[in-house]
C-alpha positions as CSV (number, residue, x, y, z in Angstrom):
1,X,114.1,83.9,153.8
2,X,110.4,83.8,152.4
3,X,107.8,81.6,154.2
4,X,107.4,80.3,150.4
5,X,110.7,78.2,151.7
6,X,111.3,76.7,154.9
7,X,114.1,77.8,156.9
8,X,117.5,75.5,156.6
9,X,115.4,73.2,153.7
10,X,116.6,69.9,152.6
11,X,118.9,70.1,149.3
12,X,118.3,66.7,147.3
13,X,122.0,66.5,145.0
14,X,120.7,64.0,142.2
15,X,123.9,62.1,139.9
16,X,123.9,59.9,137.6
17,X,127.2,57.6,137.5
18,X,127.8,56.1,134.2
19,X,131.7,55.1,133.9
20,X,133.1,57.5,136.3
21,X,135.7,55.5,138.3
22,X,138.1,58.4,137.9
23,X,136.2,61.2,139.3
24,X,133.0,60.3,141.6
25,X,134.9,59.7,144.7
26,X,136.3,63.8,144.3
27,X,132.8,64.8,143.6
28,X,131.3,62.9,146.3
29,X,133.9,64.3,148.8
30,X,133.5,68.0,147.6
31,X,130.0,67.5,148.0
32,X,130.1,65.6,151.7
33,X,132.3,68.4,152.8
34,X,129.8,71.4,152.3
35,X,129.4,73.9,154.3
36,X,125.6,73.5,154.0
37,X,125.2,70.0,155.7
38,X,121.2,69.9,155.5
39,X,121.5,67.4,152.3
40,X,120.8,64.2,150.9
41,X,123.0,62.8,147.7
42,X,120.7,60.4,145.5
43,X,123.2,58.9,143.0
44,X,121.7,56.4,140.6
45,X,124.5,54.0,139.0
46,X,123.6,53.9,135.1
47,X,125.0,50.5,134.3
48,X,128.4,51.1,135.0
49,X,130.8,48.4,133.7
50,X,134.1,49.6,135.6
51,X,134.5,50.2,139.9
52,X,132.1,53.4,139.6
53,X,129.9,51.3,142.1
54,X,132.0,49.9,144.3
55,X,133.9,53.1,145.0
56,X,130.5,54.7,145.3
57,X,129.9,51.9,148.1
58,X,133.2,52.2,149.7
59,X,132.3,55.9,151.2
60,X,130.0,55.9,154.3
61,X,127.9,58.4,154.9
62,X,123.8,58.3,155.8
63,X,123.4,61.2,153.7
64,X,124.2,59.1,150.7
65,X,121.1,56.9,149.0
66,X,122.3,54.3,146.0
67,X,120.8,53.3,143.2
68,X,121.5,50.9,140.2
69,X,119.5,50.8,136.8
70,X,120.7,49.5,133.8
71,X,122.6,51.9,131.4
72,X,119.5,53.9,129.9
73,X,121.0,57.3,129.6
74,X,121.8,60.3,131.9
75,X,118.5,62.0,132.2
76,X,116.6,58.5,133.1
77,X,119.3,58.6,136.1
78,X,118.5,61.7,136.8
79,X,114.7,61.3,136.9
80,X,115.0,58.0,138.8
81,X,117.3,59.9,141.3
82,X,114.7,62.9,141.5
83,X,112.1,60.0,142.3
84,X,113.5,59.0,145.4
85,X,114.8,62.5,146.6
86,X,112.7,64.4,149.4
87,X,114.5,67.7,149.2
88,X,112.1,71.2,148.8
89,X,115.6,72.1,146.2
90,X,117.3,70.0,144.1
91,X,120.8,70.2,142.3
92,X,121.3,67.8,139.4
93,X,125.3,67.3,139.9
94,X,127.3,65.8,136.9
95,X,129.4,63.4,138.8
96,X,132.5,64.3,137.5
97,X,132.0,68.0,138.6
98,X,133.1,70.4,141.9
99,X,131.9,72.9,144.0
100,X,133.0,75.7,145.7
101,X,132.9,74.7,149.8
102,X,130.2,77.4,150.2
103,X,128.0,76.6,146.8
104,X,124.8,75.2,148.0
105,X,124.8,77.9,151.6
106,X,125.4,81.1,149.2
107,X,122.4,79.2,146.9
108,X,120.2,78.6,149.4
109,X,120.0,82.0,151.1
110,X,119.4,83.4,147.8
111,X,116.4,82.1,146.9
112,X,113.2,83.9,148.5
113,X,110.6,82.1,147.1
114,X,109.6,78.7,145.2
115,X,109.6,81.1,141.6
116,X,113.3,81.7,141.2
117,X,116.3,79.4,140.1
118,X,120.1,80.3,141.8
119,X,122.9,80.0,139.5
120,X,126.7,81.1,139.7
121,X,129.7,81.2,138.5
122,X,131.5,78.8,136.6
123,X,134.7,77.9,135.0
124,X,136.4,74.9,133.2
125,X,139.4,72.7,134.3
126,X,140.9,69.5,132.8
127,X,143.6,68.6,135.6
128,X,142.7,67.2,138.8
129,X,144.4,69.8,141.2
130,X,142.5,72.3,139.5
131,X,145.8,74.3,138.6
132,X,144.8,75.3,135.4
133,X,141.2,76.6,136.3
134,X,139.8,79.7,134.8
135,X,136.6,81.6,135.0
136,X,134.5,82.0,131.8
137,X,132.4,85.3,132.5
138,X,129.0,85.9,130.8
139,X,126.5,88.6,130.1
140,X,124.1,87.2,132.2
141,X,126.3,86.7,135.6
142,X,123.8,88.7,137.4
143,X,120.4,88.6,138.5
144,X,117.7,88.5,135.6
145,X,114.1,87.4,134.7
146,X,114.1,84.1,133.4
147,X,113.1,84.3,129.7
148,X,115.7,87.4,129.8
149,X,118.7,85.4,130.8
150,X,117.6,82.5,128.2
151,X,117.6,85.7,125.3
152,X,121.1,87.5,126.1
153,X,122.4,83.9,127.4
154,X,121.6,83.3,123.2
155,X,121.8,86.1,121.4
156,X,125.3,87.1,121.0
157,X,127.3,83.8,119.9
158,X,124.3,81.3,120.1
159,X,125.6,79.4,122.8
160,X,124.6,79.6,126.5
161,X,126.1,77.7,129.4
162,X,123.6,75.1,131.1
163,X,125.2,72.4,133.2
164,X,122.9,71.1,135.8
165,X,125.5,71.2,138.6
166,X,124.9,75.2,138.2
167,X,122.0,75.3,139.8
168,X,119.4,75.1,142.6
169,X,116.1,74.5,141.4
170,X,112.7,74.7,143.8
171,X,111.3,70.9,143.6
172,X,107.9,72.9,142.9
173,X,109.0,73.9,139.3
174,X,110.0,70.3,138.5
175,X,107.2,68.7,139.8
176,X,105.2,71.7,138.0
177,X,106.7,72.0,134.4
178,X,107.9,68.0,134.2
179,X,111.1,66.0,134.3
180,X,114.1,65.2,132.1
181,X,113.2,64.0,128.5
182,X,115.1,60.8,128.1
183,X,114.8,60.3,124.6
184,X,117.8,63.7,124.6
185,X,120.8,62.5,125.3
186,X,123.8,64.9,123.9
187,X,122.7,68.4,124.9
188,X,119.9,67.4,127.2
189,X,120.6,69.9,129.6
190,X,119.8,72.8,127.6
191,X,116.1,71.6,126.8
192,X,115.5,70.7,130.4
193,X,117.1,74.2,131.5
194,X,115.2,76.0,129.3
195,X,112.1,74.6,130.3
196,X,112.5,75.2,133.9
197,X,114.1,79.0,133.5
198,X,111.0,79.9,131.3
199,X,109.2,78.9,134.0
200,X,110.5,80.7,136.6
201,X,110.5,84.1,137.9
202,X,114.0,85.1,138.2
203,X,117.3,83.3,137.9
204,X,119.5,84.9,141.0
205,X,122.9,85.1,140.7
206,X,125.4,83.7,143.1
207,X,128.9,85.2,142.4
208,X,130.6,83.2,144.9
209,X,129.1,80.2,144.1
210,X,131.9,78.7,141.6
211,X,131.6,75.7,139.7
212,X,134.5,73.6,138.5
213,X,133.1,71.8,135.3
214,X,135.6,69.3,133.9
215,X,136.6,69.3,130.5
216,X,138.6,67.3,128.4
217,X,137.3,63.8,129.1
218,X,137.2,62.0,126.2
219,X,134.3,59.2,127.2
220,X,132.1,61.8,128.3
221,X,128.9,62.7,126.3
222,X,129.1,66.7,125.4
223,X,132.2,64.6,122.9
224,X,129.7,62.1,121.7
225,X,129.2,62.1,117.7
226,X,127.2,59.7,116.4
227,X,123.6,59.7,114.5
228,X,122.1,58.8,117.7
229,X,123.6,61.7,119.7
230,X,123.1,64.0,116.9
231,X,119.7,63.7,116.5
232,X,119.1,64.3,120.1
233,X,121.2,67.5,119.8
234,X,118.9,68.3,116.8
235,X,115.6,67.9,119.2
236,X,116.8,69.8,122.0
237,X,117.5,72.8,120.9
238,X,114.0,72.6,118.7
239,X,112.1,72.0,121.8
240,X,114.3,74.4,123.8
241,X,113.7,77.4,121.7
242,X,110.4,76.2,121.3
243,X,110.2,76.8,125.2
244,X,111.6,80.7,124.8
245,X,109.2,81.6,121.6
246,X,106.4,80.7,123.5
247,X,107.5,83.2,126.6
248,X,108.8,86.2,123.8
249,X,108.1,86.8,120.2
250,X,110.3,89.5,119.8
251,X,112.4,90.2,117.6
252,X,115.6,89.8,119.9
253,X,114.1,86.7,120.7
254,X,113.8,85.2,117.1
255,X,117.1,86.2,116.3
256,X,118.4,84.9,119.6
257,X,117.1,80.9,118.6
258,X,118.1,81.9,114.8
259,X,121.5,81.7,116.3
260,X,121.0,78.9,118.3
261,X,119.6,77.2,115.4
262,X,122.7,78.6,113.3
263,X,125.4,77.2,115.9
264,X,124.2,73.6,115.0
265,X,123.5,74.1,111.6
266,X,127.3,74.4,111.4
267,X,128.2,71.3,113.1
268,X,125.8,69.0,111.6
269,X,127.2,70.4,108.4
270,X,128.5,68.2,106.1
271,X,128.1,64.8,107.6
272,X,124.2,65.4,108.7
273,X,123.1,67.5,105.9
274,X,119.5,66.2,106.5
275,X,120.1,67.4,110.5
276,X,121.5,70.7,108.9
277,X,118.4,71.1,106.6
278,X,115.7,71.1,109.0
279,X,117.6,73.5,111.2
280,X,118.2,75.7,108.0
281,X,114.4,76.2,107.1
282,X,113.5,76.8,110.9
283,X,116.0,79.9,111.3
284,X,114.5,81.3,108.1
285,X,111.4,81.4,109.7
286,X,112.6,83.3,112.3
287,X,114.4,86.0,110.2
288,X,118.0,84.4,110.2
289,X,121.0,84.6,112.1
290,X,123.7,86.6,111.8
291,X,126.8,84.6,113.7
292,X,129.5,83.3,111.7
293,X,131.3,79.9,111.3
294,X,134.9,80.6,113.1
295,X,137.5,78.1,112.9
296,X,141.4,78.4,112.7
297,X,143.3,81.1,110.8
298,X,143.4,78.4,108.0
299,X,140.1,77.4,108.1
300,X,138.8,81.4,107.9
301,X,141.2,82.0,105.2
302,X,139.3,79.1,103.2
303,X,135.9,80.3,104.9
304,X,136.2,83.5,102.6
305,X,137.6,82.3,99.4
306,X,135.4,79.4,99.2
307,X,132.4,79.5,101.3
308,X,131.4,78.0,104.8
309,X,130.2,74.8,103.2
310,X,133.4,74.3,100.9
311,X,135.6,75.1,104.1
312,X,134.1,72.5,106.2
313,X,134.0,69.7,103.8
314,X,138.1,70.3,103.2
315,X,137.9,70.7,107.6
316,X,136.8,67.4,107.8
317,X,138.9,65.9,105.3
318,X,141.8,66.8,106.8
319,X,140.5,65.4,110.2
320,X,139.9,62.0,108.2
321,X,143.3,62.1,107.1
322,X,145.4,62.8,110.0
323,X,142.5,60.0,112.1
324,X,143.7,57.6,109.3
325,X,147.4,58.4,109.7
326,X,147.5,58.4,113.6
327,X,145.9,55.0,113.2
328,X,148.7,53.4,111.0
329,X,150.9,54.4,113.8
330,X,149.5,52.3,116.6
């Protein structure tokens, strides 16, 4: 290791707990039973209304620091838990998430200096035994400079993978390039990630470092889909490509946010038409995209007769109308 980082350093694991009774004694556990010991866990309960708290109290451990604020979003838990950390690298952990046991050790050895971010490898998994777990490979599963991981992350389908619980992040980018922007809530991640991996030198990849990201929970906030949590979608990927535009110009790179732009274009679309508009006009700046709306055979079959636009509106009346029916059933 580098003497840009300390031998053994302290890892400083930040959660915020918002509702989470189901999951945050699993995550806490994975976490206490590390192979990489040299951590401290700052967890910061965001006005929890169920026994997210007292189960968070009921495990003993002096690595463990607790906080309480009232419920003012993830990324205000985050930064108040970055506040009181002291770690030289810090993981934002969802608190619903796992690691493999050797996740932070094979992170930490990676890094060389206070420049580069370690990710991994990740998969999703919506049972508790982890049964059905599955890898999702990318492009960029390897080691990359920072604004070239954001591009190819982007450029293909528009969509890149930024949990915080996938990284390790030197304290000395954070502190340099600024904290979590609490007025994003849905999507927050990938502003914040952006910001910090356009900042950095390299992202190194960690193949054994596996990350178990639950999906499927209905409460949690990717499945948000109101105004509010629109909006904030809206914002974060303006400021996020914002972030990559001002590291590469290029022509890959425009087309790379074009898609970006283009992915949310089509969910905004028709219910947020105003959301959809503003998104619109900034792609055609950049030149465009050129991904596709993809839905069910159905849907595709409509897609091509009628238009996008047309195939969404029927989408969505269809959803209304099976919502309405389920309800008259209860």
């Amino acid at each position: 290791m580098s003497n840009n980082l300390k031998e053994n350093p302290l890892v400083s694991i930040c959660i915020p707990a918002y509702n989470v009774e189901n999951y945050i004694k699993d995550t806490l556990t994975n976490i206490l039973s590390q192979s990489y010991s040299n951590i401290e866990i700052i967890i910061v309960n965001d006005g929890s209304t169920d026994n997210t708290l007292d189960i968070i109290n009921s495990i003993d451990d002096k690595r463990m620091k607790v906080f309480s604020q009232q419920n003012n979003g993830a990324s205000s838990a985050r930064n108040l838990a970055f506040k009181y950390s002291s770690g030289s690298l810090i993981k934002f952990m969802d608190a619903d998430d796992l690691l493999s046991n050797n996740f932070i050790f094979d992170q930490v050895i990676s890094l060389n200096n206070n420049n580069n971010i370690a990710s991994g490898s990740w998969g999703r998994f919506t049972k508790n035994d982890l049964s059905d777990f599955k890898l999702s490979p990318e492009k960029v599963w390897k080691t990359m400079a920072g604004i070239d991981w954001l591009i190819e992350s982007l450029y293909s389908s528009g969509v890149n993978m930024t949990p915080p619980s996938l990284f390790l992040i030197p304290r000395i980018l954070i502190e340099k390039n600024g904290v979590w922007n609490e007025k994003l809530s849905l999507i927050d991640d990938f502003e914040f990630m952006t910001r910090m991996i356009t900042n950095c030198h390299k992202i190194v990849y960690c193949e054994s470092s596996i990350l178990y990201y639950r999906s499927g929970i209905e409460t949690s906030l990717s499945n948000q889909k109101s105004r509010k949590h629109y909006e904030s979608a809206q914002l974060s990927v303006r400021l996020g490509i914002q972030h990559i535009l001002s590291k590469d110009n290029s022509n890959k790179a425009k087309l790379a946010c074009a898609n970006s732009l283009q992915v949310w274009i089509y969910e905004f679309y028709p219910n947020y038409k105003d959301l959809s508009k503003v998104l619109i006009e900034k792609s055609k700046e950049l030149g465009g995209a050129n991904i596709k709306y993809h839905g069910g055979r159905l849907l595709n079959i409509f897609k091509f007769i009628l238009g996008w636009k047309l195939a969404k509106r029927l989408q969505l009346l269809f959803w209304n109308l099976r919502y309405s029916n389920r309800k008259r059933l209860f």
